[in-house]
mmCIF file as Biopython writes it, N, C-alpha, C and O atoms, coordinates in Angstrom:
data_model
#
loop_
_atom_site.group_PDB
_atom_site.id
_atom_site.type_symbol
_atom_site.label_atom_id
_atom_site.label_alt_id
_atom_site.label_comp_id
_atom_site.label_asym_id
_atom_site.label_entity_id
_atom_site.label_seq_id
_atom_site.pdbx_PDB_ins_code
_atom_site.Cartn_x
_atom_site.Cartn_y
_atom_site.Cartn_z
_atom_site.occupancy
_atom_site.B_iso_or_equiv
_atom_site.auth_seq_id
_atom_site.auth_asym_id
_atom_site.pdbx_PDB_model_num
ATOM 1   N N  . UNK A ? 1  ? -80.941  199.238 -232.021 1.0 0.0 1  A 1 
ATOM 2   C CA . UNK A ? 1  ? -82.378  199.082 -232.107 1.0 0.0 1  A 1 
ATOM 3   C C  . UNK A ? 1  ? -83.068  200.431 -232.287 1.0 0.0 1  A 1 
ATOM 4   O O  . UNK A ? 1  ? -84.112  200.590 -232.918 1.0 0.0 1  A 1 
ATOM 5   N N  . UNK A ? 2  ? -82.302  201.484 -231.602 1.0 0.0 2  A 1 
ATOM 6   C CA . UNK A ? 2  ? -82.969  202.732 -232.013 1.0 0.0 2  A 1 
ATOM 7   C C  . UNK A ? 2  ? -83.020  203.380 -232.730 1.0 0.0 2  A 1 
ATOM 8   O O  . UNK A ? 2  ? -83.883  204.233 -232.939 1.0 0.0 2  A 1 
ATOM 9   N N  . UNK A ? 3  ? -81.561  202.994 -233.619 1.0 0.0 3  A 1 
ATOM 10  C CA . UNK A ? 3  ? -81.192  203.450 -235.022 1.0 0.0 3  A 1 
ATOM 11  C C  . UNK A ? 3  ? -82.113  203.239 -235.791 1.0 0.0 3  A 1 
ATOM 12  O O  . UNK A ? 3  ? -82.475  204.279 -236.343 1.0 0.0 3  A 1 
ATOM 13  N N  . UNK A ? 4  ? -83.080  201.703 -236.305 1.0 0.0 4  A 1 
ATOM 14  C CA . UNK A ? 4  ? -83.470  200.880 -236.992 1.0 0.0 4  A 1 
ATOM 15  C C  . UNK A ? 4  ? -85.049  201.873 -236.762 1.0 0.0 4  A 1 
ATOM 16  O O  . UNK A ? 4  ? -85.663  202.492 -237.631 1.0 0.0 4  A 1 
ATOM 17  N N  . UNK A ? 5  ? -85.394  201.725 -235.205 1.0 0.0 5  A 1 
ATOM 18  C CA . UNK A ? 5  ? -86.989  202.499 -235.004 1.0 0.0 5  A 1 
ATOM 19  C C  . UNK A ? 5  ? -86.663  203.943 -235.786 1.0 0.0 5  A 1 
ATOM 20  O O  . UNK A ? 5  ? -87.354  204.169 -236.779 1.0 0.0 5  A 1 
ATOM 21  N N  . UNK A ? 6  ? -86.044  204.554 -235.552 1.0 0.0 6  A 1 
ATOM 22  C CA . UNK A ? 6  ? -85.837  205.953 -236.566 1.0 0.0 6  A 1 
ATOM 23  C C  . UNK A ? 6  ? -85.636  206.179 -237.390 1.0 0.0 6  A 1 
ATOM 24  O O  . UNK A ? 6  ? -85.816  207.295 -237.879 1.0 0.0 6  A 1 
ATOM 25  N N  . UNK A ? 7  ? -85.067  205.026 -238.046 1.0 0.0 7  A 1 
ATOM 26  C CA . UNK A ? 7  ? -85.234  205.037 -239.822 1.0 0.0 7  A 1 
ATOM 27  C C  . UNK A ? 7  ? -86.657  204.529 -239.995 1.0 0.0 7  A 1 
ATOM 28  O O  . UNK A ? 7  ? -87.344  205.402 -240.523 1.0 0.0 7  A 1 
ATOM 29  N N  . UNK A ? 8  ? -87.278  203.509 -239.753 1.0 0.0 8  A 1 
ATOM 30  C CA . UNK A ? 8  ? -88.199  203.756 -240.118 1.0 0.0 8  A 1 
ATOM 31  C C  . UNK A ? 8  ? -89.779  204.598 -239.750 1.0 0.0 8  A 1 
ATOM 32  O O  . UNK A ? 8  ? -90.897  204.623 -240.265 1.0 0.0 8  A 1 
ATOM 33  N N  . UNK A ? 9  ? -89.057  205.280 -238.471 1.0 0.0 9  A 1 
ATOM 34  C CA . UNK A ? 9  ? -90.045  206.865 -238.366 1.0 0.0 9  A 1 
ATOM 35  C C  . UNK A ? 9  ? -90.023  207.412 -239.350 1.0 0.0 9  A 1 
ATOM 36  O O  . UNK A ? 9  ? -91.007  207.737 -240.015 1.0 0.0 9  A 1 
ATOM 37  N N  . UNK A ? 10 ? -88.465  207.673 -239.695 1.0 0.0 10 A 1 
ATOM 38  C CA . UNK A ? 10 ? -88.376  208.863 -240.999 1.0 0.0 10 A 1 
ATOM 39  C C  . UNK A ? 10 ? -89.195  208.436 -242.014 1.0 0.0 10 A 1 
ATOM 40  O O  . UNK A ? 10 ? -90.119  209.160 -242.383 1.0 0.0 10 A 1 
ATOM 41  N N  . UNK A ? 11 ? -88.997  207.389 -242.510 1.0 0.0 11 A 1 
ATOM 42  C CA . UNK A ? 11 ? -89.346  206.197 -243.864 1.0 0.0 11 A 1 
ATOM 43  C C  . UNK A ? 11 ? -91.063  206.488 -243.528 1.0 0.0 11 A 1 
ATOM 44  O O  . UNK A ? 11 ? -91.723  206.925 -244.471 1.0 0.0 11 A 1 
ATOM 45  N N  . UNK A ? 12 ? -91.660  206.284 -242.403 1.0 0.0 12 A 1 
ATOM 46  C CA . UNK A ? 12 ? -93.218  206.792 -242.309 1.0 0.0 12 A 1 
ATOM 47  C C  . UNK A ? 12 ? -93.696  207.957 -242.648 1.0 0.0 12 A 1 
ATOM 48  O O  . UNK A ? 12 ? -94.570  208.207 -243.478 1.0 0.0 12 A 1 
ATOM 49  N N  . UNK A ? 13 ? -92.833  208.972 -241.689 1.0 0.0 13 A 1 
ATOM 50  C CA . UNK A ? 13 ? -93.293  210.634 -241.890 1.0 0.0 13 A 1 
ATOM 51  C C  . UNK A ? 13 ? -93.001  210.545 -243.745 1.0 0.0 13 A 1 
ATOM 52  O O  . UNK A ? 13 ? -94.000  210.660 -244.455 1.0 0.0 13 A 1 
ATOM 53  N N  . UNK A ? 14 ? -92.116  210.416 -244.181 1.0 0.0 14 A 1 
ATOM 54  C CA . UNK A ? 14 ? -91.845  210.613 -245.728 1.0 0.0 14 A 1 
ATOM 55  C C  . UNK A ? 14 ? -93.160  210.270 -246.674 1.0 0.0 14 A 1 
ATOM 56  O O  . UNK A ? 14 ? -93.574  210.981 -247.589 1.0 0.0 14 A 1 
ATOM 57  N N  . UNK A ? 15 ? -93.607  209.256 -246.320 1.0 0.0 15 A 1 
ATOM 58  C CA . UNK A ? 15 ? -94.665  208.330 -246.912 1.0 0.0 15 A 1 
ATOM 59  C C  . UNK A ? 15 ? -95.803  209.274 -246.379 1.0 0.0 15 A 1 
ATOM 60  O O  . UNK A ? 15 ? -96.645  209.670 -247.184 1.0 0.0 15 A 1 
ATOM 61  N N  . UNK A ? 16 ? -95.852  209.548 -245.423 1.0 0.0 16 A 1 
ATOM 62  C CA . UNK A ? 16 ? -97.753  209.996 -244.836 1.0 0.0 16 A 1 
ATOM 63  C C  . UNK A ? 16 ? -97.252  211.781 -245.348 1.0 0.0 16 A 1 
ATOM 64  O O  . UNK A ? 16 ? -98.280  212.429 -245.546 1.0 0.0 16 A 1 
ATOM 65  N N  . UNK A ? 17 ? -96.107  212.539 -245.555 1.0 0.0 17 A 1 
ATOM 66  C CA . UNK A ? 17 ? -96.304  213.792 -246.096 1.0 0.0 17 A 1 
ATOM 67  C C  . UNK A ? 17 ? -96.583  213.260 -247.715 1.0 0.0 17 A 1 
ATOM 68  O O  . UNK A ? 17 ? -97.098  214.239 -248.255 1.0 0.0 17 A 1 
ATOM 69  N N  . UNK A ? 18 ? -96.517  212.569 -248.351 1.0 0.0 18 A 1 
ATOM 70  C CA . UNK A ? 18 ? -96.615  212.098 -249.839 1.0 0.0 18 A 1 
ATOM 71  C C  . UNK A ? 18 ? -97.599  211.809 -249.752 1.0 0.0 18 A 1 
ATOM 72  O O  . UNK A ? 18 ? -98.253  212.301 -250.671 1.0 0.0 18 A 1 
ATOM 73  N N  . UNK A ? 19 ? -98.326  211.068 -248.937 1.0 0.0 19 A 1 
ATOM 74  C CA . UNK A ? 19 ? -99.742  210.744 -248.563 1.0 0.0 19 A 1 
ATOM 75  C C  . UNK A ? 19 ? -101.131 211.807 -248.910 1.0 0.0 19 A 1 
ATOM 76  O O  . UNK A ? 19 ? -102.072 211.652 -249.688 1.0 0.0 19 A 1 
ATOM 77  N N  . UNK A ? 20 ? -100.850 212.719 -248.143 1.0 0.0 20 A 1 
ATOM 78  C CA . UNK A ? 20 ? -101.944 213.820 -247.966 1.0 0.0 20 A 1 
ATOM 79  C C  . UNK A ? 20 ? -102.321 214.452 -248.625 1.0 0.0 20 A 1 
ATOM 80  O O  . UNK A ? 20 ? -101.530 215.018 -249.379 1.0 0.0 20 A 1 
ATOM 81  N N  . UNK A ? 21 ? -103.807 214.740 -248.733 1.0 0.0 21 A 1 
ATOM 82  C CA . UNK A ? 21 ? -104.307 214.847 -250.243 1.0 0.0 21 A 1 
ATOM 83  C C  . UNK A ? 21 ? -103.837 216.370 -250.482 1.0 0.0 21 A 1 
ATOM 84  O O  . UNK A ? 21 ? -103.959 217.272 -249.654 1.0 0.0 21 A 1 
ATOM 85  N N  . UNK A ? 22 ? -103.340 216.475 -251.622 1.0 0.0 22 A 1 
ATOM 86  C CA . UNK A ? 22 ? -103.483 218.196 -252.063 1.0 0.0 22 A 1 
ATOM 87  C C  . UNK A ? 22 ? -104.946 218.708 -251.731 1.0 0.0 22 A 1 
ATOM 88  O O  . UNK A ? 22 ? -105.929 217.973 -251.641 1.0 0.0 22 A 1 
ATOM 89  N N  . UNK A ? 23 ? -104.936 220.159 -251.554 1.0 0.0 23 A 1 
ATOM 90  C CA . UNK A ? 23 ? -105.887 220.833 -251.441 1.0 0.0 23 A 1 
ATOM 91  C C  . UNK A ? 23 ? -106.070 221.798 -252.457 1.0 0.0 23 A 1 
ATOM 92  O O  . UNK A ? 23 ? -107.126 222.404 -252.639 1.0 0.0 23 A 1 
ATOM 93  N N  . UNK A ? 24 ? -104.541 222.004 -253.433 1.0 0.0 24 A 1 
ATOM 94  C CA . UNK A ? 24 ? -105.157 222.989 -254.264 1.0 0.0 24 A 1 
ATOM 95  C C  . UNK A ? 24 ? -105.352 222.062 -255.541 1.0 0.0 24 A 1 
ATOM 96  O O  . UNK A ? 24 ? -106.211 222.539 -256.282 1.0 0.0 24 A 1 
ATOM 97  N N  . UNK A ? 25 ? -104.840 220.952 -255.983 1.0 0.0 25 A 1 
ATOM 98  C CA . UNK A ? 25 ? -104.909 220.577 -256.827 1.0 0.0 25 A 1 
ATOM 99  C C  . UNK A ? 25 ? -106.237 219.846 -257.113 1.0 0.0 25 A 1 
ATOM 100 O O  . UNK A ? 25 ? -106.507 218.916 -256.353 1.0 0.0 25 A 1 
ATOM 101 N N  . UNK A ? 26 ? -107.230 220.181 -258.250 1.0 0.0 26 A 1 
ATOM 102 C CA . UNK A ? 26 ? -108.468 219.698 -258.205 1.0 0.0 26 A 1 
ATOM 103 C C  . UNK A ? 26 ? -108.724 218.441 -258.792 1.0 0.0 26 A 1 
ATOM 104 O O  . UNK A ? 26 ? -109.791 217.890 -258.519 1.0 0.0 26 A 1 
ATOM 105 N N  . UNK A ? 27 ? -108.008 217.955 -259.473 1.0 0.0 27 A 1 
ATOM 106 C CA . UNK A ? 27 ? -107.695 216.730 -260.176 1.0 0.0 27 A 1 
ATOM 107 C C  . UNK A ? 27 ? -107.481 215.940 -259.257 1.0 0.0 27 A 1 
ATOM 108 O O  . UNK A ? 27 ? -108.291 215.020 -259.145 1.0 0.0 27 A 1 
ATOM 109 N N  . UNK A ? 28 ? -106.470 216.001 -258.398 1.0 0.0 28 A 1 
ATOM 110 C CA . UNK A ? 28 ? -106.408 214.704 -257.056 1.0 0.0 28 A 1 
ATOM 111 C C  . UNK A ? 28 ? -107.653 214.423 -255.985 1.0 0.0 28 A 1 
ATOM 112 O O  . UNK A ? 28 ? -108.009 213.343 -255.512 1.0 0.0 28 A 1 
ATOM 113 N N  . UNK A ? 29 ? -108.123 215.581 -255.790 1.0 0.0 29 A 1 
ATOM 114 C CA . UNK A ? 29 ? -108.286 216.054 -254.403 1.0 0.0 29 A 1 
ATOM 115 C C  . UNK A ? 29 ? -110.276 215.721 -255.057 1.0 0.0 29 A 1 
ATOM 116 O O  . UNK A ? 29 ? -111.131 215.086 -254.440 1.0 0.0 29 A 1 
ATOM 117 N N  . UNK A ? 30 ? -110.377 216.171 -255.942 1.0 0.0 30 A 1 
ATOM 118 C CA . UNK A ? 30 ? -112.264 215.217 -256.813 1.0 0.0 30 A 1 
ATOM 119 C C  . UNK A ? 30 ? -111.888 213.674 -256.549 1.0 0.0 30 A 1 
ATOM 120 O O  . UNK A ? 30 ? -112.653 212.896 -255.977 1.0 0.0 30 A 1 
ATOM 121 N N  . UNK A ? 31 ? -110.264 213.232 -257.169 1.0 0.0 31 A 1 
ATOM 122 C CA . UNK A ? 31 ? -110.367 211.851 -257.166 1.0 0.0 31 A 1 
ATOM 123 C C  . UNK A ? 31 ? -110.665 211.415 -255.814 1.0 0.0 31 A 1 
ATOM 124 O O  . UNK A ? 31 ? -111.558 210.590 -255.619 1.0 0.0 31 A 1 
ATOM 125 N N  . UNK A ? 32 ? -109.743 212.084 -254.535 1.0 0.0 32 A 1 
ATOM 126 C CA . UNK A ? 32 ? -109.954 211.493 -253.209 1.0 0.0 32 A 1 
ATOM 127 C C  . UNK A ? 32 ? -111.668 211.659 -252.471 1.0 0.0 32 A 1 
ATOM 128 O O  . UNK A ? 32 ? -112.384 210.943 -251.772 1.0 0.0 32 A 1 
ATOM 129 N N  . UNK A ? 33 ? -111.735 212.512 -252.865 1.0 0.0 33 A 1 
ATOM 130 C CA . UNK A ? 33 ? -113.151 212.472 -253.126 1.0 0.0 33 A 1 
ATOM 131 C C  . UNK A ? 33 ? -114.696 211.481 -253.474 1.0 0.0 33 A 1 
ATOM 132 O O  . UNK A ? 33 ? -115.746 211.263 -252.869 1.0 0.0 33 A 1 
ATOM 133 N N  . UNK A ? 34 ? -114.132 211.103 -254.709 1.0 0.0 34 A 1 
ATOM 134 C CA . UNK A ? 34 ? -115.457 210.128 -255.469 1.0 0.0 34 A 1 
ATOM 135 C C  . UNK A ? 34 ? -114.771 208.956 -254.601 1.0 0.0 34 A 1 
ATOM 136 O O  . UNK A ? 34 ? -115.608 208.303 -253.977 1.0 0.0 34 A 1 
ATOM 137 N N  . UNK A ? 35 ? -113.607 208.596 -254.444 1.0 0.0 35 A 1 
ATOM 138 C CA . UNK A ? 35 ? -112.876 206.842 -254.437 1.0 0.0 35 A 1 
ATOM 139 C C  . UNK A ? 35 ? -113.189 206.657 -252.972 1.0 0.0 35 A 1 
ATOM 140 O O  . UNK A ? 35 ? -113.362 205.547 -252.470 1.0 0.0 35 A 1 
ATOM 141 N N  . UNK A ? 36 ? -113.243 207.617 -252.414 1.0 0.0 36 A 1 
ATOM 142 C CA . UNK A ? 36 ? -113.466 207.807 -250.547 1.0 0.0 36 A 1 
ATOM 143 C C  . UNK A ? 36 ? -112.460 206.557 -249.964 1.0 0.0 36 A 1 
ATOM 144 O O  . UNK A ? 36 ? -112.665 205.491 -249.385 1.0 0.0 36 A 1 
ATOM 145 N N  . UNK A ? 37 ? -111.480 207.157 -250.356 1.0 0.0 37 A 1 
ATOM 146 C CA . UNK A ? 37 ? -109.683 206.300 -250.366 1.0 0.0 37 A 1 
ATOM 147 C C  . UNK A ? 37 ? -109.800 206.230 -248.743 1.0 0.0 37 A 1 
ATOM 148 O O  . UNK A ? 37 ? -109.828 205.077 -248.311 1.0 0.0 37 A 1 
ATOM 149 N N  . UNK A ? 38 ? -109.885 207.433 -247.615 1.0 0.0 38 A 1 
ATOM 150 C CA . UNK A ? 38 ? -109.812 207.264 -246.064 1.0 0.0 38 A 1 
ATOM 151 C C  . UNK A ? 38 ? -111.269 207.982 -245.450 1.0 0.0 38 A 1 
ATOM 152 O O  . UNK A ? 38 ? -111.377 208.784 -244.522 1.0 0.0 38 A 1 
ATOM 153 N N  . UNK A ? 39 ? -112.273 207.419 -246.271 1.0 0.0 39 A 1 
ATOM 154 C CA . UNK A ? 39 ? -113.223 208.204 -245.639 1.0 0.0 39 A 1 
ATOM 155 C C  . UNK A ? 39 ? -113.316 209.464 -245.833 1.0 0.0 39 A 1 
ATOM 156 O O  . UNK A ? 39 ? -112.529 210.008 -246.608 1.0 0.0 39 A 1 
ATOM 157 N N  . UNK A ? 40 ? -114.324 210.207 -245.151 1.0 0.0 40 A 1 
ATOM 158 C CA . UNK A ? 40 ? -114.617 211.807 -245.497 1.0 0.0 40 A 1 
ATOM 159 C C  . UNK A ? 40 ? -113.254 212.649 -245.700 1.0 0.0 40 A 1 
ATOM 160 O O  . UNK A ? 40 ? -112.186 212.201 -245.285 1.0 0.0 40 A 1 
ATOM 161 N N  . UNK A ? 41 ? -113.312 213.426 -246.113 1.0 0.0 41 A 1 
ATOM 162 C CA . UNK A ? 41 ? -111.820 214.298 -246.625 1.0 0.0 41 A 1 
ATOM 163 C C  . UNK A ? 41 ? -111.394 214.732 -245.061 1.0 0.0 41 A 1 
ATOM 164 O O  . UNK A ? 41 ? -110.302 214.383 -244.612 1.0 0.0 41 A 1 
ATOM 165 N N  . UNK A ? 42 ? -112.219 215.417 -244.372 1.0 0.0 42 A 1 
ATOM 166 C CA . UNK A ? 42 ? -112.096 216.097 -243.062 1.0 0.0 42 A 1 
ATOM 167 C C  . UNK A ? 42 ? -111.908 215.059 -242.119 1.0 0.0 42 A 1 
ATOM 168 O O  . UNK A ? 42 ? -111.086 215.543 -241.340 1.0 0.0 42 A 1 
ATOM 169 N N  . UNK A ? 43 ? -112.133 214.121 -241.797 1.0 0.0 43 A 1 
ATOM 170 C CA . UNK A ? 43 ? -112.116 212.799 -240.993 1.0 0.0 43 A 1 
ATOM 171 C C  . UNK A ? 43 ? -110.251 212.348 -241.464 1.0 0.0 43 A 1 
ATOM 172 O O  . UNK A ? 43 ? -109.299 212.472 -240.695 1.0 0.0 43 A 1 
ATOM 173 N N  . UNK A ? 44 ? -110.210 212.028 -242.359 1.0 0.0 44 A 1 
ATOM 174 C CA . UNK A ? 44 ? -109.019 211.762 -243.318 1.0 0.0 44 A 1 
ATOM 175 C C  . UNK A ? 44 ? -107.868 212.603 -242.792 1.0 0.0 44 A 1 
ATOM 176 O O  . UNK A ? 44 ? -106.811 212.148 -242.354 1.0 0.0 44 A 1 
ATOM 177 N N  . UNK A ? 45 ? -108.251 214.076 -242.901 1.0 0.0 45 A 1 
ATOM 178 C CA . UNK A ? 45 ? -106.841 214.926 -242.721 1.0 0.0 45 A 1 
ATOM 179 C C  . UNK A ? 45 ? -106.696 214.945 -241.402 1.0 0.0 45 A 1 
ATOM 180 O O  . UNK A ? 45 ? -105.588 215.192 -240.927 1.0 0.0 45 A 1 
ATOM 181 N N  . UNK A ? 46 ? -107.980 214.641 -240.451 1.0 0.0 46 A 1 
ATOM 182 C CA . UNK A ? 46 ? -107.860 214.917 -239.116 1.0 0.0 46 A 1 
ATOM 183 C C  . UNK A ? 46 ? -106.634 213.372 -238.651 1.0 0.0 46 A 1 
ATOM 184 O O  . UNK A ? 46 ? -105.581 213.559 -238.041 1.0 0.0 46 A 1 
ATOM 185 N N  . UNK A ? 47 ? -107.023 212.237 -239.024 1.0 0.0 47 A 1 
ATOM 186 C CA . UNK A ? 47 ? -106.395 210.906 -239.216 1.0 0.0 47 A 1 
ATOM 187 C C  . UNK A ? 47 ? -104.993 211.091 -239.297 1.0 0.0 47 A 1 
ATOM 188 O O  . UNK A ? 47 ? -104.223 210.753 -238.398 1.0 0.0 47 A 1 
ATOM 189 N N  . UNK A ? 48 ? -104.505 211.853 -240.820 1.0 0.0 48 A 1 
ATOM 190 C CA . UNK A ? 48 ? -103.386 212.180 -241.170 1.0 0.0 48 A 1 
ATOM 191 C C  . UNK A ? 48 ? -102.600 213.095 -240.311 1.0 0.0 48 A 1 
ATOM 192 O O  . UNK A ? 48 ? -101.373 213.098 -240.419 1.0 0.0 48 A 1 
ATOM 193 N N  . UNK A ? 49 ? -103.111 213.755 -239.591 1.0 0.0 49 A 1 
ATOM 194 C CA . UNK A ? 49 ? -102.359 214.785 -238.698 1.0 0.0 49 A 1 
ATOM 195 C C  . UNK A ? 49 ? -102.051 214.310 -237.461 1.0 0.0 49 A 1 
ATOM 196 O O  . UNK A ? 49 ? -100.907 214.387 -237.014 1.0 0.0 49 A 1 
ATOM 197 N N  . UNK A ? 50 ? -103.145 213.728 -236.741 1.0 0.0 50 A 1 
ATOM 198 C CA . UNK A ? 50 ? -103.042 212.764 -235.779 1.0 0.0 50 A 1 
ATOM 199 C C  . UNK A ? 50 ? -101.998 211.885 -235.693 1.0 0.0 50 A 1 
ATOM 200 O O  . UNK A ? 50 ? -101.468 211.798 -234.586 1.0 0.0 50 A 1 
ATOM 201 N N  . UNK A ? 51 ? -101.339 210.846 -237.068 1.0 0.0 51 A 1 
ATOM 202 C CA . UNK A ? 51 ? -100.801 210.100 -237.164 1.0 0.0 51 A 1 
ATOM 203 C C  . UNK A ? 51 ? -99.028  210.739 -237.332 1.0 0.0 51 A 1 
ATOM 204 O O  . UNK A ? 51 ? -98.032  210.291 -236.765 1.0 0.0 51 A 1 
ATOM 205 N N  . UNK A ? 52 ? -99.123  211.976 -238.363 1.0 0.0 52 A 1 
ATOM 206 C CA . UNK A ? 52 ? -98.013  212.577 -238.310 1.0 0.0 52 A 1 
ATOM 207 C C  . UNK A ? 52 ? -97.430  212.983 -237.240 1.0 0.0 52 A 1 
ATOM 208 O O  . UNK A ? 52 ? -96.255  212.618 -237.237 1.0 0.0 52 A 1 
ATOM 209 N N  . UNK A ? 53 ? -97.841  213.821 -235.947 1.0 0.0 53 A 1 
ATOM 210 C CA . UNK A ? 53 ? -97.577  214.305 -234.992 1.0 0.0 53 A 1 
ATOM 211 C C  . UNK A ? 53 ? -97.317  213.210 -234.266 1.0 0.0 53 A 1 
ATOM 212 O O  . UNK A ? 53 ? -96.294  213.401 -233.609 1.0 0.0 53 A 1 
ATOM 213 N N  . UNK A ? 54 ? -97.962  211.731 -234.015 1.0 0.0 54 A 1 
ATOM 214 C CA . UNK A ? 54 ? -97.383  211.386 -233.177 1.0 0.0 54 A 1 
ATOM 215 C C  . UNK A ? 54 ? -96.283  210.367 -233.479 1.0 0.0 54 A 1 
ATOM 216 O O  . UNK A ? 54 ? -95.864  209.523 -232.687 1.0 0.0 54 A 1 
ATOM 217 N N  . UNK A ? 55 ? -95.853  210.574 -234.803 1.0 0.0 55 A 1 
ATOM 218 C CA . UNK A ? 55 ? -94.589  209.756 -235.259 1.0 0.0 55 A 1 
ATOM 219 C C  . UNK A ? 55 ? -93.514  210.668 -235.528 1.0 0.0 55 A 1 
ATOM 220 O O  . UNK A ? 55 ? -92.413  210.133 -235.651 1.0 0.0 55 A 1 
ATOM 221 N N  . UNK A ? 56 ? -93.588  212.414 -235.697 1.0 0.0 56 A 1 
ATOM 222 C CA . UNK A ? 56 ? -92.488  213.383 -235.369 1.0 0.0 56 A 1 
ATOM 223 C C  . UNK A ? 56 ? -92.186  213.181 -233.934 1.0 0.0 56 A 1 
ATOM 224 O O  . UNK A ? 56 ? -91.013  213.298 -233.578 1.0 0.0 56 A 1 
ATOM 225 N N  . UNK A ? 57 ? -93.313  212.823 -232.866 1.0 0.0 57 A 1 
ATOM 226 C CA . UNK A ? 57 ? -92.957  212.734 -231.306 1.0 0.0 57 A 1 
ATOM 227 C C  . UNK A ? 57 ? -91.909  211.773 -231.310 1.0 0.0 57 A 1 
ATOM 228 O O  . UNK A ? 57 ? -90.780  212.113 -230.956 1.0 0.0 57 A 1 
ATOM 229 N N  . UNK A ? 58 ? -92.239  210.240 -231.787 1.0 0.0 58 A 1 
ATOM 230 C CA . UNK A ? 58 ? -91.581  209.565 -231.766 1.0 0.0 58 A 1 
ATOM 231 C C  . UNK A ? 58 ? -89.646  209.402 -232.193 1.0 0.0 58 A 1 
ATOM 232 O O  . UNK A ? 58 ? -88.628  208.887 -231.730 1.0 0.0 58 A 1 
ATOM 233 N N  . UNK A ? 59 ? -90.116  210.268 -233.411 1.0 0.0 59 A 1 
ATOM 234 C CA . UNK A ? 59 ? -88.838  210.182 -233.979 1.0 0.0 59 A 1 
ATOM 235 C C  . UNK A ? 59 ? -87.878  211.495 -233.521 1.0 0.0 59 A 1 
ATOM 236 O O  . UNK A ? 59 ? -86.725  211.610 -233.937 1.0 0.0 59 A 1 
ATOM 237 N N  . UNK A ? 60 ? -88.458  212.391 -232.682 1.0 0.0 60 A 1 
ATOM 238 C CA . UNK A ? 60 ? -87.742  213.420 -231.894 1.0 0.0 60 A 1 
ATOM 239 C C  . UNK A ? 60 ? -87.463  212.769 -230.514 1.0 0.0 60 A 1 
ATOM 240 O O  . UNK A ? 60 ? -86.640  213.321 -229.784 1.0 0.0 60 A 1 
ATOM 241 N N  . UNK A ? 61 ? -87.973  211.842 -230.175 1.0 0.0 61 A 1 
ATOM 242 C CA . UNK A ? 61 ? -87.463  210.643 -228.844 1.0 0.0 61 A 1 
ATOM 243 C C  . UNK A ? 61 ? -86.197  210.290 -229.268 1.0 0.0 61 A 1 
ATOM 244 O O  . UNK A ? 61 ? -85.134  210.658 -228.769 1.0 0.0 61 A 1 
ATOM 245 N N  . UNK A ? 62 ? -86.386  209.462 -230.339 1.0 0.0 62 A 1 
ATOM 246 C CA . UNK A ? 62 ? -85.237  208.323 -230.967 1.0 0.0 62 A 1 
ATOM 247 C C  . UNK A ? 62 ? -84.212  209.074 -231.329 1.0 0.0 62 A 1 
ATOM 248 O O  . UNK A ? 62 ? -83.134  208.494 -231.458 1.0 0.0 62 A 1 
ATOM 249 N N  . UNK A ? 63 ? -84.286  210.757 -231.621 1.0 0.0 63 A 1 
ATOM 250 C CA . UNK A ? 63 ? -83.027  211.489 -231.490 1.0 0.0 63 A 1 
ATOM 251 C C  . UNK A ? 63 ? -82.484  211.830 -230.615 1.0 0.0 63 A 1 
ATOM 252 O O  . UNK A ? 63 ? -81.260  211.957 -230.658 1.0 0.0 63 A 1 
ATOM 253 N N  . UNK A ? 64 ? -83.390  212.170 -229.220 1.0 0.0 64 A 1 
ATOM 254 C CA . UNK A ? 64 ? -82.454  212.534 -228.653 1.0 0.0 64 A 1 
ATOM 255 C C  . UNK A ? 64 ? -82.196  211.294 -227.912 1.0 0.0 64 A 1 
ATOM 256 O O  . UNK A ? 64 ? -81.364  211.538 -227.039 1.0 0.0 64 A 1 
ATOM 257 N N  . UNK A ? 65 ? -82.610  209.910 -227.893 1.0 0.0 65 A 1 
ATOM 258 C CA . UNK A ? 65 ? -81.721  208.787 -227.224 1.0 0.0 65 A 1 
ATOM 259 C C  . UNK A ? 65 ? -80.338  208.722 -227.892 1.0 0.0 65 A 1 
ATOM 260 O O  . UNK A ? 65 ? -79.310  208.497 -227.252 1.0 0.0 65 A 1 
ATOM 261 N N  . UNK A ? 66 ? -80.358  208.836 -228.612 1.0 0.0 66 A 1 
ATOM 262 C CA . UNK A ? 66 ? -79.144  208.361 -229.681 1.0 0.0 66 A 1 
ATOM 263 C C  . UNK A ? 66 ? -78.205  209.837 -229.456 1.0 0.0 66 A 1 
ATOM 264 O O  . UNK A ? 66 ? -77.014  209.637 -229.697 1.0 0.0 66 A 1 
ATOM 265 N N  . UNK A ? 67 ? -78.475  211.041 -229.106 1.0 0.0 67 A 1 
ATOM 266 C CA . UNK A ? 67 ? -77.613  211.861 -228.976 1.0 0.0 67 A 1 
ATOM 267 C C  . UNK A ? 67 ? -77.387  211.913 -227.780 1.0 0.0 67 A 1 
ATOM 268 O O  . UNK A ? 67 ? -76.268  212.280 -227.420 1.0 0.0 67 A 1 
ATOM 269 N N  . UNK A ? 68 ? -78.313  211.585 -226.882 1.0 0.0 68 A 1 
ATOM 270 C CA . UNK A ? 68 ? -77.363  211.039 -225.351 1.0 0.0 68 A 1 
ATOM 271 C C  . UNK A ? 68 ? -76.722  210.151 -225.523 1.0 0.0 68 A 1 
ATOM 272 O O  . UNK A ? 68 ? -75.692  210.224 -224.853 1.0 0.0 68 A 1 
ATOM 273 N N  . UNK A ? 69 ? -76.815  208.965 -226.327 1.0 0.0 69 A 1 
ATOM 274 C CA . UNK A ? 69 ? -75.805  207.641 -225.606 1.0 0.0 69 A 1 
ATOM 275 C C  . UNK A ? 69 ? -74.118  208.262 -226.685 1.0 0.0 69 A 1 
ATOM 276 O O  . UNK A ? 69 ? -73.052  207.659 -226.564 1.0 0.0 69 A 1 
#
């Protein structure tokens, strides 16, 4: 069961770093912009960071259960 929760931690973190808007690229980052895809840009990254950190927590749990048992 813990195997299964940590694959799909990884499978999340993978997705939400692919997620996050570029900052240098101006072509994406106007689009995330006008489409207001997660709300304000700053609200958004604060969201995105929030969410990352506490699914690296998670998935640094599910390692070390699995390297104790």
């Amino acid at each position: 069961m813990v195997k299964q929760i940590s694959v799909l931690i990884s499978l999340f973190i993978i997705f939400i770093i692919f997620w996050r808007m570029p900052q240098q690229n101006i072509g994406l980052s106007s689009f995330a912009n006008k489409s207001d895809l997660l709300g304000s840009p700053s609200s958004a990254q604060k969201f995105l960071n929030l969410i990352t950190g506490i699914s690296i927590l998670i998935y640094f749990v599910c390692a070390i259960i699995l390297n104790v048992t």
